[in-house]
N, C-alpha and C positions, 0 to 999 in steps of 0.2 A: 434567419440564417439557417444553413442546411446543419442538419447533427452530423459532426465525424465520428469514427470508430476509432480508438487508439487503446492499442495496449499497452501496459507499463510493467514491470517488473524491477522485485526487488527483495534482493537478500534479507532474509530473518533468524535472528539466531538470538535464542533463551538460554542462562543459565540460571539455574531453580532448585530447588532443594523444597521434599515434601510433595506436598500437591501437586497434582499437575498444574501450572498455570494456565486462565484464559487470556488472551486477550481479541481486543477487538481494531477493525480497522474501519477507519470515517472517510468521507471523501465529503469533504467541506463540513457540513456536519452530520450528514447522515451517514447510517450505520451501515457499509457496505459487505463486512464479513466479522466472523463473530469462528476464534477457532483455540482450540484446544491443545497446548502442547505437549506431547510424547514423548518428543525425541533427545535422546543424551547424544553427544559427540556429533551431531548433523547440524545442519541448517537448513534453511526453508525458502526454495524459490519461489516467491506470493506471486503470480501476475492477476493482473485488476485489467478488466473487460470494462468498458466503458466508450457508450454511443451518446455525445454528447454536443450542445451548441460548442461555437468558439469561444473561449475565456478561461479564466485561471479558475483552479480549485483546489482547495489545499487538502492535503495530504497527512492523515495523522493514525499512528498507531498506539495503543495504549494497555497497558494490563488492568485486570480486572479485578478488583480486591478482593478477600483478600491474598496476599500473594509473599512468596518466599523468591522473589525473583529478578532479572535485571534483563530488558529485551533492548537487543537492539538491531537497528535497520539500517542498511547501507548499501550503495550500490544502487542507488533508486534510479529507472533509466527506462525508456521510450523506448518500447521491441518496434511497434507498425503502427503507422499512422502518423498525422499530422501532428504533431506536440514534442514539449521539451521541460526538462522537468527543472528547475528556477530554483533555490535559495535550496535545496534538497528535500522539499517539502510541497513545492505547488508546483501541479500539470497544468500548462497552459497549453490549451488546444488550437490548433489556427485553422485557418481555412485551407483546405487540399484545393490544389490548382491543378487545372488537367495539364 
């Protein structure tokens, strides 16, 4: 099968006290981004690049212990490319048709 390119995006927003929290983001289970949170009163548009076969992949974000913190992600959505993103958690990539 041919790899597609599909970008995805999706809202992030930390509330935290103390430390900065990390956390990190998997794309099935590997460790796609690994990132540091700053920001008070904002949130975070993540987009995830990804050139991949056709098939699902789940989608998982997670804090990094230890942590004073509560993360959460919504809004998770297909900007370009061939995919659709399934229970709110798996990108399923299909095949682009010319």
């Amino acid at each position: 099968m041919t790899k597609q390119f599909v970008q995805v995006l999706a809202d992030v927003d930390c509330e935290w006290e103390g430390l900065s929290p990390v956390y990190r983001l998997y794309v099935d289970d590997k460790l796609f981004a690994e990132r540091t949170w700053r920001w008070t009163d904002s949130y975070l548009e993540e987009m995830i690049q990804i050139e991949a076969e056709p098939g699902e992949y789940s989608l998982r974000w997670e804090l990094v212990p230890p942590h004073l913190a509560q993360l959460q992600v919504t809004n998770i959505r297909v900007e370009s490319g061939p995919g659709i993103i399934v229970n709110n958690n798996v990108l399923r990539i299909t095949h682009e048709t010319a």
